[in-house]
N, CA, C and O of each residue as an XYZ file, in Angstrom:
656
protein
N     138.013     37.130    133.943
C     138.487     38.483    133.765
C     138.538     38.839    132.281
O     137.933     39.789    131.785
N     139.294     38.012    131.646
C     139.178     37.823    129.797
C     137.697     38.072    129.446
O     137.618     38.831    128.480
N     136.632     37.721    129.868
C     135.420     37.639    129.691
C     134.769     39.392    129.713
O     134.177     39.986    128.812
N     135.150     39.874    131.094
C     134.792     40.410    131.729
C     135.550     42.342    130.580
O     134.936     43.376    130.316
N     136.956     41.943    130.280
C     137.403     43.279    129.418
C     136.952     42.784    128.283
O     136.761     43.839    127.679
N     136.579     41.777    127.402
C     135.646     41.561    126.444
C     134.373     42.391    126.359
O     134.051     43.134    125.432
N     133.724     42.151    127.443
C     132.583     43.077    127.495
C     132.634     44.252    127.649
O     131.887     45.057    127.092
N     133.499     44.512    128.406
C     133.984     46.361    128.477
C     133.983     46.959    127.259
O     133.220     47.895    127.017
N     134.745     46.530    126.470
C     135.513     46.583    124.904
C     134.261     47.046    124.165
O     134.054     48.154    123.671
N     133.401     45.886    124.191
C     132.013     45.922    123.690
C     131.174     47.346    123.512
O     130.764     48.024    122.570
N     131.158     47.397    124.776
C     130.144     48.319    125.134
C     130.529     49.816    125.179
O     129.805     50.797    125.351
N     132.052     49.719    124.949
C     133.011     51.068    124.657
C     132.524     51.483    123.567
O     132.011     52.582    123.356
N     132.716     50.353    122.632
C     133.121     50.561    121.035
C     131.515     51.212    120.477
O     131.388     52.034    119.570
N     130.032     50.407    121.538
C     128.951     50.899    120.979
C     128.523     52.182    121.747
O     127.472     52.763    121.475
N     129.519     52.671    122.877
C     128.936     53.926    123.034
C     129.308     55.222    121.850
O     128.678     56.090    121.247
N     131.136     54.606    121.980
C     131.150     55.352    120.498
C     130.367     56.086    119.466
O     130.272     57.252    119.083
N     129.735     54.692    119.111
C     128.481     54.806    118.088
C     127.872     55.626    118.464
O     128.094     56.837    118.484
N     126.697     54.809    118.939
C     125.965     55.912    119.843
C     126.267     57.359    120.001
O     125.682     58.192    119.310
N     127.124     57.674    120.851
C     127.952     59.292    120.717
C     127.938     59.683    119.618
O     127.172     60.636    119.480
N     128.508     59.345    118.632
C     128.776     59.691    117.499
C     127.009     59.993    116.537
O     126.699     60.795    115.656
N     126.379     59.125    117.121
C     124.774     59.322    116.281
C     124.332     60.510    117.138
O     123.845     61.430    116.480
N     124.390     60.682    118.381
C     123.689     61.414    118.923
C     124.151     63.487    118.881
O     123.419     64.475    118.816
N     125.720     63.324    118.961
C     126.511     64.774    118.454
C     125.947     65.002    117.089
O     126.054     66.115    116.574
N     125.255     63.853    116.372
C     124.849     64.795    115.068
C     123.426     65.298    114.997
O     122.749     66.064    114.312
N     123.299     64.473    116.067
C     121.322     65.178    116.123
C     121.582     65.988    117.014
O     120.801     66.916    116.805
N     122.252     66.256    117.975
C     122.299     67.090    119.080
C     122.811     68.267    118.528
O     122.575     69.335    119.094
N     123.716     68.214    117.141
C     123.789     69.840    116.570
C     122.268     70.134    115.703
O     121.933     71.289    115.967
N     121.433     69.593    114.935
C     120.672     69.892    114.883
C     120.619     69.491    112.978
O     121.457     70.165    112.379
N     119.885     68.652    112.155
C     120.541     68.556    111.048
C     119.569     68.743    110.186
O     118.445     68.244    110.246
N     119.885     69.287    109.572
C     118.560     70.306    108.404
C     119.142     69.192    106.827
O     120.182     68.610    106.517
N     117.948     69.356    106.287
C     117.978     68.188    105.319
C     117.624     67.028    104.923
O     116.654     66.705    105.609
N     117.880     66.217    104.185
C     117.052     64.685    104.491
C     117.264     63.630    105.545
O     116.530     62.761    106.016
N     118.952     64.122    105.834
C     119.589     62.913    106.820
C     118.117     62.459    107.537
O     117.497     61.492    107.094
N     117.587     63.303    108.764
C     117.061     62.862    109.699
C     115.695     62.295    108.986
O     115.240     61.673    109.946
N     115.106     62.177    108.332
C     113.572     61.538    107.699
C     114.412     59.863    107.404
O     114.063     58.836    107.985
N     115.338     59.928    106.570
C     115.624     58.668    106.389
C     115.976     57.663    107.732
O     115.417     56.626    108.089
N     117.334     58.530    108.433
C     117.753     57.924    109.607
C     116.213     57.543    110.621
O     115.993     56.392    110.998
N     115.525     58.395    110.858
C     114.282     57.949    111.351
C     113.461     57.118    110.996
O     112.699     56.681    111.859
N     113.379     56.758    109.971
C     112.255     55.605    109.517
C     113.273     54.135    109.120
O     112.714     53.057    109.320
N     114.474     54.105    108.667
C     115.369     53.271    109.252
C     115.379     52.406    110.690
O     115.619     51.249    111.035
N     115.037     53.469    111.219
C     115.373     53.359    113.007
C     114.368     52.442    113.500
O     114.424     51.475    114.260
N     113.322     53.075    112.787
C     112.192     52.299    113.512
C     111.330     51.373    112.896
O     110.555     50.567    113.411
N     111.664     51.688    111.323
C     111.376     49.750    110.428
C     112.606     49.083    110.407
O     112.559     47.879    110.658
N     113.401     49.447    110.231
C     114.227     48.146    110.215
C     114.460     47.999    108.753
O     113.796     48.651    107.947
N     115.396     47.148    108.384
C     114.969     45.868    106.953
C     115.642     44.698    107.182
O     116.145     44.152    108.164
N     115.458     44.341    105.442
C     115.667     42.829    105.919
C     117.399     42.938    105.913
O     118.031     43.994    105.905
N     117.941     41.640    105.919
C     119.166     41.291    105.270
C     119.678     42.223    103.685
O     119.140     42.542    102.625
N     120.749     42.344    104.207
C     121.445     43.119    102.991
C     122.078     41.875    102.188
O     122.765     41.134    102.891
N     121.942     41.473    100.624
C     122.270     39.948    100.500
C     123.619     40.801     99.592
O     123.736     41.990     99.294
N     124.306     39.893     99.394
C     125.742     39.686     98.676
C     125.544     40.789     97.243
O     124.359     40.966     96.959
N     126.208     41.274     96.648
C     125.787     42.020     95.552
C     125.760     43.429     95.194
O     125.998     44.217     96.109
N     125.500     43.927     93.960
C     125.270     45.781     94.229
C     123.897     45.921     93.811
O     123.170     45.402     92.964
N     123.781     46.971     94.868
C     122.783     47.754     95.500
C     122.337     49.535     95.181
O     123.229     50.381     95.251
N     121.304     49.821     94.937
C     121.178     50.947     94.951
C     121.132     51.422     96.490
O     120.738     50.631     97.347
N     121.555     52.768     96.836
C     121.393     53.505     97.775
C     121.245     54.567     97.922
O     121.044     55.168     96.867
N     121.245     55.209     98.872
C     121.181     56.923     99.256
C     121.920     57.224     99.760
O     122.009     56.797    100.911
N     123.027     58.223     99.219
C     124.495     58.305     99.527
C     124.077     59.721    100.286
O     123.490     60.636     99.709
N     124.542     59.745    101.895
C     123.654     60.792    102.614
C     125.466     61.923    103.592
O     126.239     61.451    104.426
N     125.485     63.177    103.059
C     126.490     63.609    103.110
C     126.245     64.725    104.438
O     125.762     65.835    104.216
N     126.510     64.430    105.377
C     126.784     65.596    106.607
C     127.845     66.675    106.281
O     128.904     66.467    105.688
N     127.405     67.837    106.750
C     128.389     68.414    106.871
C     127.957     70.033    108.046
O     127.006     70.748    107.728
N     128.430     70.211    108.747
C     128.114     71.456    109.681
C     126.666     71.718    109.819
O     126.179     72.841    109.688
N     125.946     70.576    110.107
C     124.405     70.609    110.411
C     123.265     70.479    109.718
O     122.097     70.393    110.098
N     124.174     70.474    107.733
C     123.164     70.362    106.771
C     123.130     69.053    106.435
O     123.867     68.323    107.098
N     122.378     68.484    105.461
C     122.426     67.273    104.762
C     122.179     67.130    103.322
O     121.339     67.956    102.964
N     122.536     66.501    102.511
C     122.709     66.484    101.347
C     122.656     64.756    101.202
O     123.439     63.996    101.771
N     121.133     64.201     99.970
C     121.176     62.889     99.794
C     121.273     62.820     98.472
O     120.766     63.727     97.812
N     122.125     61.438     97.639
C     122.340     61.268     96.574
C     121.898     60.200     96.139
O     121.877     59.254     96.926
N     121.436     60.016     94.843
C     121.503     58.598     94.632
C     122.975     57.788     94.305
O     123.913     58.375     93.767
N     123.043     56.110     94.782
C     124.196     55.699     94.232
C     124.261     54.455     94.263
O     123.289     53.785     93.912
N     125.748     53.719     94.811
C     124.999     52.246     94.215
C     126.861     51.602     95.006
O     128.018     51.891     94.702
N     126.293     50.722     96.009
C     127.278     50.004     96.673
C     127.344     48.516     96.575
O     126.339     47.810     96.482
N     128.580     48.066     96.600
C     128.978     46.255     96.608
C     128.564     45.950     98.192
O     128.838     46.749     99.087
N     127.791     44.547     98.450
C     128.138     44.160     99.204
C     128.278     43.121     99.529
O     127.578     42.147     99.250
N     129.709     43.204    100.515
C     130.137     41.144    100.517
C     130.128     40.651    102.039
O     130.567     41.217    103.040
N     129.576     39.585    101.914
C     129.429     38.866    103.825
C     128.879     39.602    104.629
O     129.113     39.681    105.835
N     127.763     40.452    103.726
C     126.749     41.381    105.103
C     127.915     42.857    105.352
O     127.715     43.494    106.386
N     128.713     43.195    104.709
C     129.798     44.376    104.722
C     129.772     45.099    103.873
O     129.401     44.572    102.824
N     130.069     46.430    103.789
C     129.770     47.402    102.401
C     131.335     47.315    101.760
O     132.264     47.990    102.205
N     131.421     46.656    100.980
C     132.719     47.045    100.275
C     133.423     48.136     99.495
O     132.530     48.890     99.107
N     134.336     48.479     99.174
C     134.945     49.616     98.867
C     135.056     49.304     97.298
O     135.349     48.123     97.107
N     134.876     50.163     95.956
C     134.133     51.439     95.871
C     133.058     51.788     96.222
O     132.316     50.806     96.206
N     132.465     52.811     96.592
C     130.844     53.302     96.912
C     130.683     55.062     95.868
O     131.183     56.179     96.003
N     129.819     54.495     94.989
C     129.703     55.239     93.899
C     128.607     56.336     94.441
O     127.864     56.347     95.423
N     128.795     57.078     93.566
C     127.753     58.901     93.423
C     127.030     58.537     92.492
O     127.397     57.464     92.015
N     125.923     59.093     91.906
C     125.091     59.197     90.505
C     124.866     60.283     90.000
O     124.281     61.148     90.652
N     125.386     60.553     88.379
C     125.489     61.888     88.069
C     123.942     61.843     87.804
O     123.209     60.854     87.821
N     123.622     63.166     87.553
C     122.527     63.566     86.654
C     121.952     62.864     85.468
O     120.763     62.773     85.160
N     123.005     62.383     84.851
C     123.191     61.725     83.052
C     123.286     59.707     83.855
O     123.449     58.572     83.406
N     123.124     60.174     84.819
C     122.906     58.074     85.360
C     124.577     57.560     85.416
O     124.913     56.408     85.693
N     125.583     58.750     85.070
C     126.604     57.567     85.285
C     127.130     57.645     86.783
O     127.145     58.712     87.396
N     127.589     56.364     87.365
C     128.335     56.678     88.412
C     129.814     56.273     88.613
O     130.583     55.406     88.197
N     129.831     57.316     89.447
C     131.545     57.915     89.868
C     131.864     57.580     90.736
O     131.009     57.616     91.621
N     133.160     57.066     91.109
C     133.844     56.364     92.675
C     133.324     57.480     93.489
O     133.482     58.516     92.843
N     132.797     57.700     94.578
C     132.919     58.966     95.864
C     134.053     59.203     95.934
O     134.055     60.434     95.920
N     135.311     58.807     96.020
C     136.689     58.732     95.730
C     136.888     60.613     94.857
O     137.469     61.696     94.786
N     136.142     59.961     94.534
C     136.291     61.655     92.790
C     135.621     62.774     93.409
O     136.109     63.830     93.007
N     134.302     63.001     94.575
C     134.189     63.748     95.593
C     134.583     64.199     96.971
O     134.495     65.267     97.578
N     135.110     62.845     97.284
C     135.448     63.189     98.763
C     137.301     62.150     98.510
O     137.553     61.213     97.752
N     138.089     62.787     99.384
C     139.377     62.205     99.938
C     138.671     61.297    101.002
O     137.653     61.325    101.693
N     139.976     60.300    100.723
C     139.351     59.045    101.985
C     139.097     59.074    103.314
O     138.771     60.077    103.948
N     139.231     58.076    103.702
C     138.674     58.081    105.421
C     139.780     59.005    106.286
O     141.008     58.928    106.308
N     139.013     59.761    106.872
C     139.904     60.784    108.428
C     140.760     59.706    108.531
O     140.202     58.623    108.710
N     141.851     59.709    108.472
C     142.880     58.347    109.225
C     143.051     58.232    110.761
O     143.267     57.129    111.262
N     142.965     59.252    111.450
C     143.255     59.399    112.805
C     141.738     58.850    113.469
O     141.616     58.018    114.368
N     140.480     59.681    112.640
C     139.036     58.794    112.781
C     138.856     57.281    112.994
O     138.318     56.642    113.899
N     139.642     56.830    111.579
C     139.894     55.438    111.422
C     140.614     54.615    112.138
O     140.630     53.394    111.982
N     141.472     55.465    113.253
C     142.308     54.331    114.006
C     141.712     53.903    115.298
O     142.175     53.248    116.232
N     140.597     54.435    115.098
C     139.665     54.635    116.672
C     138.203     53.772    116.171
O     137.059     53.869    116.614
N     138.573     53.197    115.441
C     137.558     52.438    114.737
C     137.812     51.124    115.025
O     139.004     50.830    115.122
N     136.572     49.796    115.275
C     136.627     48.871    115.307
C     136.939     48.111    113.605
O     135.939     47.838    112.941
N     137.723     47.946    113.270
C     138.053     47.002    111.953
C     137.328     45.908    111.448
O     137.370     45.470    110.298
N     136.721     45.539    112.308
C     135.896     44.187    112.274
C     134.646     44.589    112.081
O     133.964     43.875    111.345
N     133.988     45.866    112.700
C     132.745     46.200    112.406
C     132.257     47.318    111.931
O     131.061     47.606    111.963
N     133.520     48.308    111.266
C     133.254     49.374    110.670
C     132.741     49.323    109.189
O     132.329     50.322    108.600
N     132.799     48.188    108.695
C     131.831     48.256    107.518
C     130.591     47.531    107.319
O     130.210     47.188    106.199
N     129.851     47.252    108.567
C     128.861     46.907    108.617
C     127.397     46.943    108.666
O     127.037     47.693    109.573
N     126.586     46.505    108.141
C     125.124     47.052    107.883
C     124.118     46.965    108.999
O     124.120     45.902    109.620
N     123.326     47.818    109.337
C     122.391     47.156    110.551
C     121.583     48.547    110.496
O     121.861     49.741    110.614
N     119.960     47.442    110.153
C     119.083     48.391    109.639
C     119.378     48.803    108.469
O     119.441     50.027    108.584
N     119.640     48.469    107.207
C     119.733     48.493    106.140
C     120.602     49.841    106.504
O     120.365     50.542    105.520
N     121.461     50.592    107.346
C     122.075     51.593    107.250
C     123.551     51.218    107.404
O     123.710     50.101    107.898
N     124.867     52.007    107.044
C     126.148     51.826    107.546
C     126.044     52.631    108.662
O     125.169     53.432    108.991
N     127.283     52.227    109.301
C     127.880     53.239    110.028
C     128.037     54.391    109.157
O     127.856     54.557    107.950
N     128.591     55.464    110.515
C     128.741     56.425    109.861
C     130.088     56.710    109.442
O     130.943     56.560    110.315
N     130.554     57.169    108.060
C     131.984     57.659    108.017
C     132.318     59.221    107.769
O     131.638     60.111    107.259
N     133.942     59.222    108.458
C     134.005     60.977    108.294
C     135.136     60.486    107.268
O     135.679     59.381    107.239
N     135.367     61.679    106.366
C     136.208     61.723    105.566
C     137.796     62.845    105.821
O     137.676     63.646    106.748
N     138.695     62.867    105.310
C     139.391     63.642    105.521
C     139.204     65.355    106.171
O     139.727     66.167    106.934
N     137.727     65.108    104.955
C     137.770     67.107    104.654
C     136.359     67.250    105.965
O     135.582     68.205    105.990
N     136.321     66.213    106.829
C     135.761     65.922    108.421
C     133.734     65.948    107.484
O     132.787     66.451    108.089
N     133.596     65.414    106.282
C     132.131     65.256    106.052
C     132.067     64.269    106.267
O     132.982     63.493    105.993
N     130.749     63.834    106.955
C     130.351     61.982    107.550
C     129.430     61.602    106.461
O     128.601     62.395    106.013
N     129.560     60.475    106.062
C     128.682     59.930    105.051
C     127.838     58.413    105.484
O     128.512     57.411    105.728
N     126.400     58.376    105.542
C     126.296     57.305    105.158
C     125.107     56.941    104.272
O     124.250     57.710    103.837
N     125.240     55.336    104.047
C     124.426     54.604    103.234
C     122.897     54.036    104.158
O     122.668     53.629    105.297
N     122.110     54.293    102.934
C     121.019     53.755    103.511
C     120.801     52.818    102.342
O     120.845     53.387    101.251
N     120.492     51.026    102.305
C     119.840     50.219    101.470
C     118.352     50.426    101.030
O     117.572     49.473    101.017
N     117.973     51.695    100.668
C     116.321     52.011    100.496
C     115.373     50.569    100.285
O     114.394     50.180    100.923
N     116.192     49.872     98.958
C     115.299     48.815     98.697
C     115.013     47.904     99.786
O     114.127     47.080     99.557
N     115.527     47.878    100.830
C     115.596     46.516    101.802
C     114.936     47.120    102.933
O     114.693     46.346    103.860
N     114.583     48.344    103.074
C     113.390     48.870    104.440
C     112.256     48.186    104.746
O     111.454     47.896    103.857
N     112.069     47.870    105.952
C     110.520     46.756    105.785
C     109.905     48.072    105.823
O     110.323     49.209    106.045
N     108.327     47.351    105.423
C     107.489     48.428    105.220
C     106.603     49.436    105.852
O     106.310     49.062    106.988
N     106.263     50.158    105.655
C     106.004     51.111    107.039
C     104.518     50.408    107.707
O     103.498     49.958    107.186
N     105.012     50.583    109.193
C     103.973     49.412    110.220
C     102.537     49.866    110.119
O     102.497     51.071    109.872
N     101.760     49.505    110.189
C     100.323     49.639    110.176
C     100.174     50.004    111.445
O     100.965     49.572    112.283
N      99.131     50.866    111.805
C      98.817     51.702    113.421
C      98.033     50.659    113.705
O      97.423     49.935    112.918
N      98.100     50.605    115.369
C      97.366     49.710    116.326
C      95.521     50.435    116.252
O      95.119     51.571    116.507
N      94.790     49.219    115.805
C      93.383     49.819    115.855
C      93.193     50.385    117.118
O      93.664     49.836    118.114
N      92.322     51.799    117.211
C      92.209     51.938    118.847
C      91.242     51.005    119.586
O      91.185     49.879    119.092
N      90.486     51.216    120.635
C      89.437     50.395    121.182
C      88.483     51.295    120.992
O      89.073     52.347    120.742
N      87.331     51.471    120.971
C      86.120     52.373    121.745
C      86.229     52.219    123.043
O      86.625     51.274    123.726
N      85.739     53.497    123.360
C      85.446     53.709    125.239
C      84.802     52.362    125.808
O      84.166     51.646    125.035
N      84.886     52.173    126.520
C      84.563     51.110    127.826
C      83.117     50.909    127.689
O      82.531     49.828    127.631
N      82.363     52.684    127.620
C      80.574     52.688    127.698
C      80.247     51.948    126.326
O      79.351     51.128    126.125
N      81.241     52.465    125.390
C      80.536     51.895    123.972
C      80.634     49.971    123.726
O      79.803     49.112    123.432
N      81.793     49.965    123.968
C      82.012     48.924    123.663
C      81.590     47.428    124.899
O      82.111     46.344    124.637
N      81.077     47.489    125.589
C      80.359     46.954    127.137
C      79.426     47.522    127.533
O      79.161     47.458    128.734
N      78.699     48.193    126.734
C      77.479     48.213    126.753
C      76.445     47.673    127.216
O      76.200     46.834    126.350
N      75.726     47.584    127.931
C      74.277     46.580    128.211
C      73.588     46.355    127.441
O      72.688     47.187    127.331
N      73.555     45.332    126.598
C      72.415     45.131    125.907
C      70.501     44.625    126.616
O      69.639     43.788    126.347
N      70.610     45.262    127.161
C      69.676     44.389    128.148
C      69.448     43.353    128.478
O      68.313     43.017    128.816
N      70.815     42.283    128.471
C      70.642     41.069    128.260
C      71.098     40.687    129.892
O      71.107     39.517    130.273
């Protein structure tokens, strides 16, 4: 039975997700979000290793999108807290100095164990107080875009009779 609400738990916590990815495409999102989130989705990358990172600090808000450059810690495969902006002039600023922290009531509905975690070189997503969702994409760590499947030639061309 222990086993059994284990898995429930599971599969709660990733519909969540899920829900939560899909209400933002399902309003409709103008901007870069969706080019990045899409090619994420479907290369993948590698391992996010220990360390800071450049990223693309990617800001939702009422259907638009807005991407930044910036630059995150990360420890044990987790994005750690500060997660910086990049001015114009290259310096960067806590996000802290743009946005108030995490929705708290958001945050209590959150798994703790896996809300700062990477998969697909992307975070989850976070909402902030003032309800904008932000996330990170690891640009450098995207595998590379897949090479197309050669087609075949038609059946006549390629089985051909040689008069043999």
């Amino acid at each position: 039975m222990r086993f059994f609400s284990t898995v429930l738990l599971f599969f709660l916590l990733i519909s969540g997700v899920i829900a939560q990815e899909e209400s933002i495409f399902s309003q409709g999102v103008q901007g870069c979000y969706s080019d990045y989130y899409i090619a994420f989705h479907e290369r993948g990358s590698d391992f996010i290793p220990d360390g800071e990172h450049e990223v693309v600090f990617v800001v939702l808000n009422q259907g638009k999108s807005d991407c930044f450059m910036g630059k995150a810690t990360v420890k044990e495969g987790k994005v750690a807290l500060p997660v910086y902006i990049q001015k114009n002039d290259d310096a960067l600023v806590p996000a802290e100095r743009m946005f108030k922290s995490l929705d708290q009531e958001w945050l209590e509905k959150q798994n703790p164990e896996t809300i700062y975690d990477i998969t697909d070189g992307m975070t989850n997503i976070f909402q902030t107080q003032e309800k904008y969702h932000i996330r990170l994409f690891f640009h450098t760590f995207i595998h590379p875009d897949h090479r197309t499947n050669k087609k075949a030639p038609p059946a006549e061309i390629l089985l051909k009779s040689d008069g043999k």
